[in-house]
Every structure is written in structure tokens, then in C-alpha cells.
N, CA, C and O atoms as a Tripos MOL2 file, in Angstrom:
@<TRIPOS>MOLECULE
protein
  300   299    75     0     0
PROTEIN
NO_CHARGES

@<TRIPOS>ATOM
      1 N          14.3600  -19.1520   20.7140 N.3       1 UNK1
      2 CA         14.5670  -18.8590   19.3180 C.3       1 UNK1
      3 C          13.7580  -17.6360   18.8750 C.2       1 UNK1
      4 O          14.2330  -16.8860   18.0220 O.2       1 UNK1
      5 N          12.6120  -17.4140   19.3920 N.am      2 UNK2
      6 CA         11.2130  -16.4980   18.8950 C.3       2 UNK2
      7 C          12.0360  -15.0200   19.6590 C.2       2 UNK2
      8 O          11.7940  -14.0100   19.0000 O.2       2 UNK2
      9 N          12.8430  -14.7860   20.7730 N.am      3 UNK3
     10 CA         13.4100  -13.7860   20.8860 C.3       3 UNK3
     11 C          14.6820  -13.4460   19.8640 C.2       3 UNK3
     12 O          14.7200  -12.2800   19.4690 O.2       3 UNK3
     13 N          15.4830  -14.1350   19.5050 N.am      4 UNK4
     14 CA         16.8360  -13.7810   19.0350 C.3       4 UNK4
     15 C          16.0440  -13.3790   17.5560 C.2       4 UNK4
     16 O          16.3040  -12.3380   16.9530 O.2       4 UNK4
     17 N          14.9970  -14.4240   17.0650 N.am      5 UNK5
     18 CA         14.0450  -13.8160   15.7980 C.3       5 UNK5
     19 C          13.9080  -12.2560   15.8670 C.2       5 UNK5
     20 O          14.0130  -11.5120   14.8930 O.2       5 UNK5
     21 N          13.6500  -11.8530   17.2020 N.am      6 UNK6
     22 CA         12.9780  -10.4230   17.2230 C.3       6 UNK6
     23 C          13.8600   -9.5840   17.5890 C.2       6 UNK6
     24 O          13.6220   -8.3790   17.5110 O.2       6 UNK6
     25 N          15.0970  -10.0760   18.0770 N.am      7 UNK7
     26 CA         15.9530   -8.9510   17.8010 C.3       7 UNK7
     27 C          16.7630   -8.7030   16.6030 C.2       7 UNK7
     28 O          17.2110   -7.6450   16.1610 O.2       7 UNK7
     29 N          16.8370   -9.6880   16.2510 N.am      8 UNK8
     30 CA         17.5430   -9.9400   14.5530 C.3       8 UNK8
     31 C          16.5390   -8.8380   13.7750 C.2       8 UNK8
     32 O          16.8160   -7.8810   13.0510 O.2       8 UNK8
     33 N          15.2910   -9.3670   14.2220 N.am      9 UNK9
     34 CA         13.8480   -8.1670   13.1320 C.3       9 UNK9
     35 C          14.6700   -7.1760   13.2390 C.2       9 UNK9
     36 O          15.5220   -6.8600   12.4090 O.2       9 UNK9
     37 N          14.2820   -6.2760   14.9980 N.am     10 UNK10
     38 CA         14.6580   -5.2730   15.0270 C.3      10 UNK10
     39 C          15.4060   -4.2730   14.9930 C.2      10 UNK10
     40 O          15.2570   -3.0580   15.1230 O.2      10 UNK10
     41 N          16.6780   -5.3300   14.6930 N.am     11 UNK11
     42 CA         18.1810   -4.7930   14.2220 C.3      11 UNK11
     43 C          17.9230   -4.2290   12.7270 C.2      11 UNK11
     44 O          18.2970   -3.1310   12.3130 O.2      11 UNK11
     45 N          16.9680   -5.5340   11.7660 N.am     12 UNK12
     46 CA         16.8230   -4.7520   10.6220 C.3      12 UNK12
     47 C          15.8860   -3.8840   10.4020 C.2      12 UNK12
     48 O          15.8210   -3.1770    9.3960 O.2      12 UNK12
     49 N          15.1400   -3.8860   11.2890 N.am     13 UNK13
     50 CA         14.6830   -2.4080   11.1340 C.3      13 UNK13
     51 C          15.4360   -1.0170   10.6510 C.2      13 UNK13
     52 O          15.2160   -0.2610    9.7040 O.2      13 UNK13
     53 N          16.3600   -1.0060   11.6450 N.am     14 UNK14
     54 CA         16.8850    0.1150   11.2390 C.3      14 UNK14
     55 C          17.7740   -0.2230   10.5980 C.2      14 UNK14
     56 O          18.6880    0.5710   10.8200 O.2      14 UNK14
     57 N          18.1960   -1.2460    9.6290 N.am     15 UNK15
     58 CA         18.9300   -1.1140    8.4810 C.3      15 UNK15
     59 C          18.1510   -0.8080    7.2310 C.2      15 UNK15
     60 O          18.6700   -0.4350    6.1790 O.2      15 UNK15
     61 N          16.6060   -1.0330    7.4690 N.am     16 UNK16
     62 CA         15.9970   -0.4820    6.2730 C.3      16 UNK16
     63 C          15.6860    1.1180    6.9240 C.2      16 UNK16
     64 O          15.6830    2.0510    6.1210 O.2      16 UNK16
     65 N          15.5070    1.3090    7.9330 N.am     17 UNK17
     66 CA         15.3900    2.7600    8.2390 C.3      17 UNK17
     67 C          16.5770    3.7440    7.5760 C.2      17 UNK17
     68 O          16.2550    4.7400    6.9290 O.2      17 UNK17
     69 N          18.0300    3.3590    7.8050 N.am     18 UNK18
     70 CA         19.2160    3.7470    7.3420 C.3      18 UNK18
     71 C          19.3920    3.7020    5.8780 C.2      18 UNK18
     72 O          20.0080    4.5440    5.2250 O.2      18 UNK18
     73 N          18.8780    2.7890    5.4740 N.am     19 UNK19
     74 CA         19.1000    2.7450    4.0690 C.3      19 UNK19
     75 C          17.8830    3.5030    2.8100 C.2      19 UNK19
     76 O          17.8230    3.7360    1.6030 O.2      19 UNK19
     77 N          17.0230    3.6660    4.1140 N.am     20 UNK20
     78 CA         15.8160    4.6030    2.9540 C.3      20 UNK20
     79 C          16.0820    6.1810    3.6950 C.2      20 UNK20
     80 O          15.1570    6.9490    3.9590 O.2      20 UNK20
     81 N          17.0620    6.3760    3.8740 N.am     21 UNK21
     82 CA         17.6480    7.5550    4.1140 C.3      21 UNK21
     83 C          18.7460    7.7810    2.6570 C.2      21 UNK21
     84 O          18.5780    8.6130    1.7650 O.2      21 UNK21
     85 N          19.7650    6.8640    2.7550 N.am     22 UNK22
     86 CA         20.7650    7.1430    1.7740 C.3      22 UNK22
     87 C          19.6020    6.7380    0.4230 C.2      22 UNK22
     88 O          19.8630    7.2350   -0.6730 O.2      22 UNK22
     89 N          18.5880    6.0130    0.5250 N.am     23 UNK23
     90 CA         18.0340    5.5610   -0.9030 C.3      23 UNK23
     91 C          18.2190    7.2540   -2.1230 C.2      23 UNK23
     92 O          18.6220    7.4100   -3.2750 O.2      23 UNK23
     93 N          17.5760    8.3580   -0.8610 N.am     24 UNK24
     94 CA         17.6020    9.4290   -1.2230 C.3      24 UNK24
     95 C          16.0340    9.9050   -2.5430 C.2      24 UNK24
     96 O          16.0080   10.5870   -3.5680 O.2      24 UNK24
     97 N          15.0250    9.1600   -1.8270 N.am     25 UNK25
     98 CA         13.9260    8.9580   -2.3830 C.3      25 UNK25
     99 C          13.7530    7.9660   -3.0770 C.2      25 UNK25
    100 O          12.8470    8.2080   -3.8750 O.2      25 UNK25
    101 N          14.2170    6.7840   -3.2200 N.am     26 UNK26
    102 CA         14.5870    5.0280   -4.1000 C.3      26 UNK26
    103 C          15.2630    6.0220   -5.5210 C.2      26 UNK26
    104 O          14.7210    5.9060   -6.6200 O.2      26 UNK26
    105 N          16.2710    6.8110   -5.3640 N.am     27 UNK27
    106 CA         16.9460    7.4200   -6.7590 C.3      27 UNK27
    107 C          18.1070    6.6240   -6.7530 C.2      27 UNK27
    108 O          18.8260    6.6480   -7.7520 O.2      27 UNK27
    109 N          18.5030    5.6920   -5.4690 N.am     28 UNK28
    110 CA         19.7780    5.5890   -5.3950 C.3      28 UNK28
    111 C          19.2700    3.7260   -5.7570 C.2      28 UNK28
    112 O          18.5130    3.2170   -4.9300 O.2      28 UNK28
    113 N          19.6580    2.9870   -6.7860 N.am     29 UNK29
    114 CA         19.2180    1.7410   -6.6970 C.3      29 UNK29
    115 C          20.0580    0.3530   -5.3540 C.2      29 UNK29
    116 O          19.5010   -0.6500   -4.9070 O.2      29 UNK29
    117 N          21.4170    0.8280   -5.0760 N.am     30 UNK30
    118 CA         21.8010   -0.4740   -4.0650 C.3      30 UNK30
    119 C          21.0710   -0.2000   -2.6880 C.2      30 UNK30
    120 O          20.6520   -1.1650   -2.0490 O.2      30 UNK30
    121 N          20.8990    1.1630   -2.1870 N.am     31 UNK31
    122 CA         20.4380    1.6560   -0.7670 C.3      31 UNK31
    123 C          18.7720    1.2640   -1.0680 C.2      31 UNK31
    124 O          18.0320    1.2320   -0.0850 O.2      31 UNK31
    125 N          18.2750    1.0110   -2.2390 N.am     32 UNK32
    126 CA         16.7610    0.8880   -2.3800 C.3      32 UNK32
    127 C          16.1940   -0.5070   -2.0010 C.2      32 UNK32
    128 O          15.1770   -0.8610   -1.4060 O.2      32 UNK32
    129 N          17.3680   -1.2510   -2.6430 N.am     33 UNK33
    130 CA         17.8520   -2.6560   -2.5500 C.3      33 UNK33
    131 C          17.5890   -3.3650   -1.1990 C.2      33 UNK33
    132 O          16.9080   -4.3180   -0.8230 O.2      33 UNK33
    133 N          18.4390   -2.4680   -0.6360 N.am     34 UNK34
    134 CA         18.9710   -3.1580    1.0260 C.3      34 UNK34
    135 C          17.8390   -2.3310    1.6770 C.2      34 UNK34
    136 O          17.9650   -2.5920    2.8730 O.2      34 UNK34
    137 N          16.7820   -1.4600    1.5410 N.am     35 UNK35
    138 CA         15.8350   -0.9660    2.1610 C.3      35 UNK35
    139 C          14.5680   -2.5800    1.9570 C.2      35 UNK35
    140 O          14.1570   -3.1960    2.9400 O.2      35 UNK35
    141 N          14.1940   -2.9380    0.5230 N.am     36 UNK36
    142 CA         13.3020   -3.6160    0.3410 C.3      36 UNK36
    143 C          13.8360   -4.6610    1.0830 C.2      36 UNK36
    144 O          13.0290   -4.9900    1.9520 O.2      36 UNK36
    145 N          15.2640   -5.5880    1.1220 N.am     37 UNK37
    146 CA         15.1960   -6.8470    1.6010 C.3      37 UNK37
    147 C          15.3870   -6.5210    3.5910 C.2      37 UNK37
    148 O          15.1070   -7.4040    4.4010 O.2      37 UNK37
    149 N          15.8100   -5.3590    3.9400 N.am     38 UNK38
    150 CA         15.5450   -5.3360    4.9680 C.3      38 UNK38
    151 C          14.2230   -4.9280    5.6720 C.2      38 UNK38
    152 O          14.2200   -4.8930    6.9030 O.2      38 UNK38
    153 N          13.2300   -4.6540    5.0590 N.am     39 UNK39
    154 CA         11.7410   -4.0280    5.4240 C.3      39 UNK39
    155 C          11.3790   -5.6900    5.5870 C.2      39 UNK39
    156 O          10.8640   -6.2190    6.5720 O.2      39 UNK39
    157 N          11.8440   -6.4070    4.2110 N.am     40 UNK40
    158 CA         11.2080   -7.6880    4.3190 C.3      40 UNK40
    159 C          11.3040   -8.8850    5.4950 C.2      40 UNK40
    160 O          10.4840   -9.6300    6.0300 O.2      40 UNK40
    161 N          12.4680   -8.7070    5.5860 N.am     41 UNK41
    162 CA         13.3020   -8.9750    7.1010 C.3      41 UNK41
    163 C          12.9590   -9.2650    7.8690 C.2      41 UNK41
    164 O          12.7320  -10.4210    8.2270 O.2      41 UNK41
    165 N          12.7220   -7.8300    8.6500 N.am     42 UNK42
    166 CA         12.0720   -7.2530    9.8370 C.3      42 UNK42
    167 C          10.8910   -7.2950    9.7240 C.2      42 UNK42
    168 O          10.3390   -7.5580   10.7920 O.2      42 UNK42
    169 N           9.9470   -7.0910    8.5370 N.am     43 UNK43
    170 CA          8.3420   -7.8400    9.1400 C.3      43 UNK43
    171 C           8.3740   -9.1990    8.8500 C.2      43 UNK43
    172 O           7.4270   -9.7780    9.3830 O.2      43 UNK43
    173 N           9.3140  -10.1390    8.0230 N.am     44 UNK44
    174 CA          8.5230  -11.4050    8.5050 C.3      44 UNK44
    175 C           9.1350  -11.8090    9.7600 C.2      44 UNK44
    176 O           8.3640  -12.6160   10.2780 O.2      44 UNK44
    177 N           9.9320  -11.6700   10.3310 N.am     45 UNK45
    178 CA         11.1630  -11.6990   11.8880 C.3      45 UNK45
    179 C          10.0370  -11.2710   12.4880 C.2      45 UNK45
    180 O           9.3500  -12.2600   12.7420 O.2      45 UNK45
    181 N           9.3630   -9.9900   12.9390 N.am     46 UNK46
    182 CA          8.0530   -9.8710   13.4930 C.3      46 UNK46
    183 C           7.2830  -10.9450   13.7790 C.2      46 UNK46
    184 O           7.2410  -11.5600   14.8440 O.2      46 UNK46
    185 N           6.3840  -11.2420   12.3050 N.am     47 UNK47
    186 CA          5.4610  -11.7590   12.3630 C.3      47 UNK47
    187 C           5.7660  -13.2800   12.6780 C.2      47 UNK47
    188 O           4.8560  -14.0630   12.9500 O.2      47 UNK47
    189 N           7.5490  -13.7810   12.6080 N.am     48 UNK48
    190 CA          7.7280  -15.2270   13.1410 C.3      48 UNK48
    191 C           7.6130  -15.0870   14.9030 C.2      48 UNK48
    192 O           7.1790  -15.9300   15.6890 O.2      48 UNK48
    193 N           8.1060  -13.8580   15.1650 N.am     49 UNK49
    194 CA          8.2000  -13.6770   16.4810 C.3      49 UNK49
    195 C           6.7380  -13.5010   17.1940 C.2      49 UNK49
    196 O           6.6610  -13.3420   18.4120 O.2      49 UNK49
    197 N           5.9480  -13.5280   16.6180 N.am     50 UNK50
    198 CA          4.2560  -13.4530   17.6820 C.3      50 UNK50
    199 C           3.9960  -14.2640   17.1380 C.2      50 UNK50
    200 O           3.0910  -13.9870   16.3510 O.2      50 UNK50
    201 N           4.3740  -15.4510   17.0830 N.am     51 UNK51
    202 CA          3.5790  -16.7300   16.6710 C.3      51 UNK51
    203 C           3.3560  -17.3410   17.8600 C.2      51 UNK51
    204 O           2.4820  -18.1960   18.0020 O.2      51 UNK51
    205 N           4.3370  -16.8370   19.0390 N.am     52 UNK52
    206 CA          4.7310  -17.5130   20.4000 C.3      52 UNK52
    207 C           4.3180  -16.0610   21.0450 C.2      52 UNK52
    208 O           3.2950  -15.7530   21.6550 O.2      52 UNK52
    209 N           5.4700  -15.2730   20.6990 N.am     53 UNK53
    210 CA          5.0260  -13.8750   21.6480 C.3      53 UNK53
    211 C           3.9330  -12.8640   21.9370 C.2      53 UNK53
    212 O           3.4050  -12.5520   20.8700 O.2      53 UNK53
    213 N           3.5080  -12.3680   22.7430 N.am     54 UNK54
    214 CA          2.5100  -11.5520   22.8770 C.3      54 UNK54
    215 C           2.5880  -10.1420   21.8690 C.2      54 UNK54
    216 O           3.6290   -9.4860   21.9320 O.2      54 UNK54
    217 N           1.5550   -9.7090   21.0020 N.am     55 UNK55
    218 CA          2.3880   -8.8950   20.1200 C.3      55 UNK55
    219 C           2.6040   -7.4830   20.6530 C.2      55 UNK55
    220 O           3.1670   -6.5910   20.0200 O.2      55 UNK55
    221 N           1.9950   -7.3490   22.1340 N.am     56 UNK56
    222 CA          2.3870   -5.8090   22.7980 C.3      56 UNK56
    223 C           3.7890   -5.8960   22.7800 C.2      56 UNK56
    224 O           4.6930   -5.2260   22.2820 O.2      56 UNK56
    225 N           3.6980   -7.1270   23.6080 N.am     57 UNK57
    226 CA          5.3860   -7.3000   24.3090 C.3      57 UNK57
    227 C           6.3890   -7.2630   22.9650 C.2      57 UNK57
    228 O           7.4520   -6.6420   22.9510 O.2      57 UNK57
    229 N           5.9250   -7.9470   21.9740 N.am     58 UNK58
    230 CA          6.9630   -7.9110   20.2270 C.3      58 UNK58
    231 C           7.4420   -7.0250   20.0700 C.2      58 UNK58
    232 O           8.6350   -6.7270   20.1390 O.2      58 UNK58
    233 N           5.9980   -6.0950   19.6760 N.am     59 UNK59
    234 CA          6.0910   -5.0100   19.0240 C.3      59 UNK59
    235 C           6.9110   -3.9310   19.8560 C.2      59 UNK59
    236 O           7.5660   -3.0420   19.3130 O.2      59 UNK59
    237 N           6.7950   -4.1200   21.3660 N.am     60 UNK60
    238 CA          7.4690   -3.1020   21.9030 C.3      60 UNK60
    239 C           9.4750   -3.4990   21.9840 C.2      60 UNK60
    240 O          10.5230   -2.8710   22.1330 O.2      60 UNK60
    241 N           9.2240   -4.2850   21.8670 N.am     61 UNK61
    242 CA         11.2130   -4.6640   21.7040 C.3      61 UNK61
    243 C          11.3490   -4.4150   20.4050 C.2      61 UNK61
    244 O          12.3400   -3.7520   20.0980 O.2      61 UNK61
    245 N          10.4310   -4.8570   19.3140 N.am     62 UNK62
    246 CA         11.2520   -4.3900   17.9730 C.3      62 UNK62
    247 C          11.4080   -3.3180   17.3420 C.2      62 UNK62
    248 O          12.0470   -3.1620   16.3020 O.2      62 UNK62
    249 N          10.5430   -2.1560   18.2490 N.am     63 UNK63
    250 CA         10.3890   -0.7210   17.8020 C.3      63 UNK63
    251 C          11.8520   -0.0660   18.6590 C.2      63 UNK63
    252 O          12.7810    0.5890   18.1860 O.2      63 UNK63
    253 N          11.6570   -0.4570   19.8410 N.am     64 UNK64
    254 CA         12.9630   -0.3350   20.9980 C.3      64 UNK64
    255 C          13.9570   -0.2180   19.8480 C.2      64 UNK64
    256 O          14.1370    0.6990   19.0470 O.2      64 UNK64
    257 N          14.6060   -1.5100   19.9990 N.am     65 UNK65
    258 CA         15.8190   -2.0170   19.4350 C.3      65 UNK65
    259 C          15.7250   -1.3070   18.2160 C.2      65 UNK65
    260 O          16.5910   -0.4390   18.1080 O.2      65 UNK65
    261 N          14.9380   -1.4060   17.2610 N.am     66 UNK66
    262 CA         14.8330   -0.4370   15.5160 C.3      66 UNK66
    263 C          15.6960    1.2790   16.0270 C.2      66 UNK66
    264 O          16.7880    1.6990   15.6430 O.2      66 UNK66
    265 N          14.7500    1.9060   16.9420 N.am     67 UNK67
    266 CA         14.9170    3.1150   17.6080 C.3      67 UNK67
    267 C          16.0680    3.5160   18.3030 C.2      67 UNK67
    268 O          16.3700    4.7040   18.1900 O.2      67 UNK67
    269 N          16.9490    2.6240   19.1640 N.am     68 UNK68
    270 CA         17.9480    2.7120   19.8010 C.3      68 UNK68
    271 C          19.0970    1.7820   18.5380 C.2      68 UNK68
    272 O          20.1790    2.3600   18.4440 O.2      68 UNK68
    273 N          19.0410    1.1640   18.1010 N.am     69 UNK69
    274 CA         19.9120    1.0830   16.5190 C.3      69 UNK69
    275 C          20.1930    2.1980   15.9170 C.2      69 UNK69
    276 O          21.3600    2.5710   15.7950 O.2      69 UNK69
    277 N          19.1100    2.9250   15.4300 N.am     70 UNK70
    278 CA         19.1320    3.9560   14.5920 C.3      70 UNK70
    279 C          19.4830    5.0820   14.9620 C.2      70 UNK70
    280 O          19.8170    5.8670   14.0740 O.2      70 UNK70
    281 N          19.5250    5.5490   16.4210 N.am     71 UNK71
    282 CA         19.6490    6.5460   17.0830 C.3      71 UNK71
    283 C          21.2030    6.6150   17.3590 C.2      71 UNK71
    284 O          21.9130    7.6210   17.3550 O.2      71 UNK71
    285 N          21.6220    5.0760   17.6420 N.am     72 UNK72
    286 CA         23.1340    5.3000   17.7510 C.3      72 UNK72
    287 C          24.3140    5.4120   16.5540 C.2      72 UNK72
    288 O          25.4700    5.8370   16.5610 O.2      72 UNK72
    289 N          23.4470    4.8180   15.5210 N.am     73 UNK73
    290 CA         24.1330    4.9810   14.0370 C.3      73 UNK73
    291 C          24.0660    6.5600   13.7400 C.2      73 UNK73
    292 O          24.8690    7.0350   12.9370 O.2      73 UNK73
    293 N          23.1590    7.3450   14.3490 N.am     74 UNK74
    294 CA         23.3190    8.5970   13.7600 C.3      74 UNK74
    295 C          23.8160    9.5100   14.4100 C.2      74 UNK74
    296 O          23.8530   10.6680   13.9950 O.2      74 UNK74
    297 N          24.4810    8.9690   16.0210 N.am     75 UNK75
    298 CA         25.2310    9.7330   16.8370 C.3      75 UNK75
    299 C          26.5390    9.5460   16.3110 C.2      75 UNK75
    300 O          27.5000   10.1150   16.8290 O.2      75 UNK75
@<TRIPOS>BOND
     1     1     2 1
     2     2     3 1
     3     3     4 2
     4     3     5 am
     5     5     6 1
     6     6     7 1
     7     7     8 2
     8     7     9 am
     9     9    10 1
    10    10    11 1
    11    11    12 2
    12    11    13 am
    13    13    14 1
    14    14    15 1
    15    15    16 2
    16    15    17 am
    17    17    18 1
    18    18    19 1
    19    19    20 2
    20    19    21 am
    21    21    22 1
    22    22    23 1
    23    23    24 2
    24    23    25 am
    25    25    26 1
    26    26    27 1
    27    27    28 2
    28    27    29 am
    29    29    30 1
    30    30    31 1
    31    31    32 2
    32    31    33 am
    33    33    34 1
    34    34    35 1
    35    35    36 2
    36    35    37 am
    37    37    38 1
    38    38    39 1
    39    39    40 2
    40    39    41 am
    41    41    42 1
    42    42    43 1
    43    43    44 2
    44    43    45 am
    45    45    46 1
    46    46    47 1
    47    47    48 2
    48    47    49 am
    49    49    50 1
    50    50    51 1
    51    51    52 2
    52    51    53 am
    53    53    54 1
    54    54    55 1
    55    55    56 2
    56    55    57 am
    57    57    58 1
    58    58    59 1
    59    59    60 2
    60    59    61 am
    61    61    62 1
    62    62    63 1
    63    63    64 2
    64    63    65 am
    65    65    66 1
    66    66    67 1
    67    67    68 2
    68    67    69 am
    69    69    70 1
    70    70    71 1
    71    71    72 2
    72    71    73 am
    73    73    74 1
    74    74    75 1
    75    75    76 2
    76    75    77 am
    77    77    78 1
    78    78    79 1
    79    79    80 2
    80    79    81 am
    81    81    82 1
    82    82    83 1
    83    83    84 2
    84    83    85 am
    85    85    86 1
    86    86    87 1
    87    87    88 2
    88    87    89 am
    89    89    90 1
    90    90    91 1
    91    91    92 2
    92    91    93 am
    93    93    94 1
    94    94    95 1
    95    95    96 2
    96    95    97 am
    97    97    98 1
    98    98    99 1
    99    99   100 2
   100    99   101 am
   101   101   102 1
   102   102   103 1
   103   103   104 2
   104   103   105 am
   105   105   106 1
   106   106   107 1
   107   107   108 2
   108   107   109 am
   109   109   110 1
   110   110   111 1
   111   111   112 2
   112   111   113 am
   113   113   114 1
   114   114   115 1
   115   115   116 2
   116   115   117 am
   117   117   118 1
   118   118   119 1
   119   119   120 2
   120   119   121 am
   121   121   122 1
   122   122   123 1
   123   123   124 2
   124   123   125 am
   125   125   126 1
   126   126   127 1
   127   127   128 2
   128   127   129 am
   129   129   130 1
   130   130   131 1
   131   131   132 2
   132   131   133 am
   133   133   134 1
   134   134   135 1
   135   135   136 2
   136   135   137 am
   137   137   138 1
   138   138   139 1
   139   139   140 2
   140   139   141 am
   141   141   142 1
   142   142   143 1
   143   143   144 2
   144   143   145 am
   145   145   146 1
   146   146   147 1
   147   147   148 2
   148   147   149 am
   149   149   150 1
   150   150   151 1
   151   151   152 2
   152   151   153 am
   153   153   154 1
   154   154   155 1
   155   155   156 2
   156   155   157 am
   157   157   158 1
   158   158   159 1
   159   159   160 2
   160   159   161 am
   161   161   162 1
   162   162   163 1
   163   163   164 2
   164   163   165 am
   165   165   166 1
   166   166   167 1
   167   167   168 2
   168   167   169 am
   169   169   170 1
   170   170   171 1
   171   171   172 2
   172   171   173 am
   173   173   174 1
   174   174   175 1
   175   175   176 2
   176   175   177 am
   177   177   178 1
   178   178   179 1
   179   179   180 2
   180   179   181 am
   181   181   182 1
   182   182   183 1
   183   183   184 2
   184   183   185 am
   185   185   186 1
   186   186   187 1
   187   187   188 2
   188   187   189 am
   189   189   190 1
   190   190   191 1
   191   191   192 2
   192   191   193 am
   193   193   194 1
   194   194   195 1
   195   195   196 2
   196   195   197 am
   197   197   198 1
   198   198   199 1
   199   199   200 2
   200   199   201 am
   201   201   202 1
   202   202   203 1
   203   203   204 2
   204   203   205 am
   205   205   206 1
   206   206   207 1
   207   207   208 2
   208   207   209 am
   209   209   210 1
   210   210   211 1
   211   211   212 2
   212   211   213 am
   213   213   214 1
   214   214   215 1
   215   215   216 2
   216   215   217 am
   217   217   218 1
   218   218   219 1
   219   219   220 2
   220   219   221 am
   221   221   222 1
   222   222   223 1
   223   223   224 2
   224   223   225 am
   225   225   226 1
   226   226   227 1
   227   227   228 2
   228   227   229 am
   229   229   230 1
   230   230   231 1
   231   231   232 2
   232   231   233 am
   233   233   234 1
   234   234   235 1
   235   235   236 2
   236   235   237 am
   237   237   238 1
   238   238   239 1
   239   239   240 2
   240   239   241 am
   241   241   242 1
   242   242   243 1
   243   243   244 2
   244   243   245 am
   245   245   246 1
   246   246   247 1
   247   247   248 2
   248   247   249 am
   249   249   250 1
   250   250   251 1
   251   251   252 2
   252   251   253 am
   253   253   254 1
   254   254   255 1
   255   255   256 2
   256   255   257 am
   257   257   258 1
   258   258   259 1
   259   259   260 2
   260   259   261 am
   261   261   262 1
   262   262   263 1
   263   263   264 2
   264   263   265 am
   265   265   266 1
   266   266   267 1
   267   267   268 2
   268   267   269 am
   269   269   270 1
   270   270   271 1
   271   271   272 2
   272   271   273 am
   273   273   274 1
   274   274   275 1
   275   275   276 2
   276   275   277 am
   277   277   278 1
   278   278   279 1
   279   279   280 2
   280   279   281 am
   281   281   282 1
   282   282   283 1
   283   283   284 2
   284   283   285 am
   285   285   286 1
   286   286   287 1
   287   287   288 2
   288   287   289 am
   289   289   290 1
   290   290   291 1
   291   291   292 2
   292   291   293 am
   293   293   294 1
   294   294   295 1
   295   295   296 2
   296   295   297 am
   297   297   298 1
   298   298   299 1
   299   299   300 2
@<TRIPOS>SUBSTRUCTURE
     1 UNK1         2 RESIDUE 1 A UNK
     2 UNK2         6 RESIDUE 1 A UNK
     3 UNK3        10 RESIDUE 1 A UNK
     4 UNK4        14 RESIDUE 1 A UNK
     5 UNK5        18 RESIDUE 1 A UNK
     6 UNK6        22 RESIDUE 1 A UNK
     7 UNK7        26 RESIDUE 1 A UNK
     8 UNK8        30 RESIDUE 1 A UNK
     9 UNK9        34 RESIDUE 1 A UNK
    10 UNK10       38 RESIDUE 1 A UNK
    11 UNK11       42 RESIDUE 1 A UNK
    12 UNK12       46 RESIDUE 1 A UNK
    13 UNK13       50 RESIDUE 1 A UNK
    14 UNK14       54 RESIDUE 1 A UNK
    15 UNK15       58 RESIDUE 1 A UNK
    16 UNK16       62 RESIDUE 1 A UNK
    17 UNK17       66 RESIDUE 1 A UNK
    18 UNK18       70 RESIDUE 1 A UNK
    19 UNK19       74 RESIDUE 1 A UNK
    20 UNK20       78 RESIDUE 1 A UNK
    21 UNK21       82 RESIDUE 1 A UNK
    22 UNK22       86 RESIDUE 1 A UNK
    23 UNK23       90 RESIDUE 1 A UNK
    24 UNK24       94 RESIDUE 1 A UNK
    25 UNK25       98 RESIDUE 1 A UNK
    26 UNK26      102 RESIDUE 1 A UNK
    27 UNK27      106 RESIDUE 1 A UNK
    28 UNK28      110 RESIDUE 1 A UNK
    29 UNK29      114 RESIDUE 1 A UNK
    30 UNK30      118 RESIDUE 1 A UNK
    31 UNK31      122 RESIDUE 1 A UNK
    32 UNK32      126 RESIDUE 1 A UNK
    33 UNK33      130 RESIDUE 1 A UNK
    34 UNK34      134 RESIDUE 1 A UNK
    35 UNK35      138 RESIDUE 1 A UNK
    36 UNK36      142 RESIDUE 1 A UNK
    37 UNK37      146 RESIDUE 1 A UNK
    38 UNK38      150 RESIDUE 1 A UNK
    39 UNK39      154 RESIDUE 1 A UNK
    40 UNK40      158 RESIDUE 1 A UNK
    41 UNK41      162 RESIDUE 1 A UNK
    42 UNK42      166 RESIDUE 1 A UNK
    43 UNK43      170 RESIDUE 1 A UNK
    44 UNK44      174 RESIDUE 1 A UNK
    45 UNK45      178 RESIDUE 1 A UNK
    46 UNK46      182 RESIDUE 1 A UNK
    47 UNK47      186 RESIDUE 1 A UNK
    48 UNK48      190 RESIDUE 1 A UNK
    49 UNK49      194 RESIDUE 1 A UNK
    50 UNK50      198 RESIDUE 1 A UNK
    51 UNK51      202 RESIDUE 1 A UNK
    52 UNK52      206 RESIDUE 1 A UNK
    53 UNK53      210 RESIDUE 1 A UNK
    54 UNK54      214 RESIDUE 1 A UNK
    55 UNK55      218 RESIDUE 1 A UNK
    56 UNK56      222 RESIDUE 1 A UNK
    57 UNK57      226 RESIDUE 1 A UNK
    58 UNK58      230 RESIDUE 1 A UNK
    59 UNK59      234 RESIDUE 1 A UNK
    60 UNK60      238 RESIDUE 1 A UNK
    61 UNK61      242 RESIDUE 1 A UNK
    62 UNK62      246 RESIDUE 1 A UNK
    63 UNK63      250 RESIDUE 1 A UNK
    64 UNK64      254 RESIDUE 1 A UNK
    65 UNK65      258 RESIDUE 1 A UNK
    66 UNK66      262 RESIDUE 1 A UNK
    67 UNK67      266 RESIDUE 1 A UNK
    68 UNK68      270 RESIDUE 1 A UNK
    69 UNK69      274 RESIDUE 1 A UNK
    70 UNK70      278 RESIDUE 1 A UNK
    71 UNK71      282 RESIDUE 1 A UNK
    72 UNK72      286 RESIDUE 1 A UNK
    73 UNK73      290 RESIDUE 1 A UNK
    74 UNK74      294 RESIDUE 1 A UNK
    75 UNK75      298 RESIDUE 1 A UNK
């Protein structure tokens, strides 16, 4: 369960990464929206995920996955 937690995080990672792009500095209020509840997301998905996991090993899949999300949304 503590993995699918941390990829779920790190998926929203980069939906708040994506969306504080279109926020367009928080001028835009729905993209500001979906930035705050996805920041919120992805760190408590984190922080459920090292309750069990080692947080090198966490932190390094949820930055991964955030990074390779975001990288392919913008290809």
C-alpha cells in the first residue's frame, strides 16, 4: 500500500508542478486551486509513504516519477 501511496504522491507532484505553471503567478484562480490541493497531496502521500519506507529510497521515487511525469507532459 505505502508504494502505490508514493506513486500516487509522485504523480501529483507534477500535477501541482503543471499547474503552477498555467497558475501564471496564482493570477489564474482554478490552476492555483489544483496547484494547492495537489502540493497537499503529494506531501502528505510522502509523508504516509516513510512511515514504512526509508526516506532516501521515498524521496528518490517521488522526485523520479514527479520529474519523468512532468518531463513527458511537456514533450
Amino acid at each position: 500500500m505505502d508504494w502505490i501511496v508514493l506513486v500516487a504522491s509522485g504523480l501529483m507532484e507534477s500535477v501541482w508542478a503543471l499547474a503552477l505553471d498555467q497558475s501564471e503567478g496564482f493570477t489564474h484562480p482554478l490552476p492555483t486551486i489544483v496547484f494547492i490541493i495537489g502540493l497537499l497531496c503529494s506531501m502528505l502521500g510522502l509523508g504516509y509513504a516513510t512511515k514504512t519506507l526509508p526516506i532516501g529510497i521515498a524521496y528518490a521515487v517521488w522526485t523520479g516519477i514527479g520529474v519523468v511525469a512532468t518531463a513527458l507532459y511537456g514533450v
